[in-house]
C-alpha positions in Angstrom: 5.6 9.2 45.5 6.1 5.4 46.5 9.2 3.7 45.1 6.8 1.3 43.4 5.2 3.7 41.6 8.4 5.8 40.7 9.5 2.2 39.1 6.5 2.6 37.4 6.2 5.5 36.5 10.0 4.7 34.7 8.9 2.3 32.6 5.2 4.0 31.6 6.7 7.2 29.8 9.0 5.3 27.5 6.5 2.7 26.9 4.3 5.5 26.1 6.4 7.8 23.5 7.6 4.7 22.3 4.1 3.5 21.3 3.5 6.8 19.6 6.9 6.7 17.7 6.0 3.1 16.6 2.3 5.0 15.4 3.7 7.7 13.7 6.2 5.9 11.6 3.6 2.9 10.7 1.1 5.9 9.5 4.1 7.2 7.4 4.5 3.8 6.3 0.7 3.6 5.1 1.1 6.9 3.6 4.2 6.2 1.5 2.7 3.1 0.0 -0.3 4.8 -0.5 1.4 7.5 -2.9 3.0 4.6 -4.6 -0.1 2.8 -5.2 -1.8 6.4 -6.4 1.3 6.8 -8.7 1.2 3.7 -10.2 -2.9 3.5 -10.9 -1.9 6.9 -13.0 0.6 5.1 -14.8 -1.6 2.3 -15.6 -4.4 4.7 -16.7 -2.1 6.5 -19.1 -0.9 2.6 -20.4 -4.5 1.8 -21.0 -5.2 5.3 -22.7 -2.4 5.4 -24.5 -3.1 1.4 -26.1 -6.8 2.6 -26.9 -5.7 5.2 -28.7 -3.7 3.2 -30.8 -6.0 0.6 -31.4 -3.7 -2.2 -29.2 -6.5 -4.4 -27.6 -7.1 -7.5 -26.4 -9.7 -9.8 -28.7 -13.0 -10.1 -27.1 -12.8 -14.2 -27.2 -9.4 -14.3 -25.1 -10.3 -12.0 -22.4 -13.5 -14.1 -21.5 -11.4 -16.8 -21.7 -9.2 -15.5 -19.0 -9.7 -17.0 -15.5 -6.9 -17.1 -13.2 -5.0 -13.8 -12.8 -1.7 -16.0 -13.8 -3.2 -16.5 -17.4 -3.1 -12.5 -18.3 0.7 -12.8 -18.1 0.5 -15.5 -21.7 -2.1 -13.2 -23.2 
């Protein structure tokens, strides 16, 4: 093997297992938020059960009336 390609070849396998380290841990990434997002949807779901089953509800009127997603935060 050529020195050229032995500097190469140097520089190739770190660049390589470090661009699968960088995949793995931005896929664990994803995954973690994912759980989060899954755990909180439940959380939410059990909110919006738990105010229907008590009768707590927004009237009719005001939620037609709501446009902007910064209005639902002075309902």
């Amino acid at each position: 093997m050529s020195p050229e390609m032995q500097n190469i070849v140097s520089f190739l396998i770190p660049a390589y297992v470090g661009f699968w380290l960088i995949t793995f841990l931005y896929v664990l990434s994803i995954r973690s938020r994912q759980r989060n997002l899954e755990k909180d949807v439940e959380a939410l779901k059990k909110m919006a059960e738990k105010k229907q089953s008590v009768g707590v509800d927004m009237p009719a009127g005001k939620a037609a009336q709501i446009t902007k997603p910064s209005e639902v935060s002075q309902v």
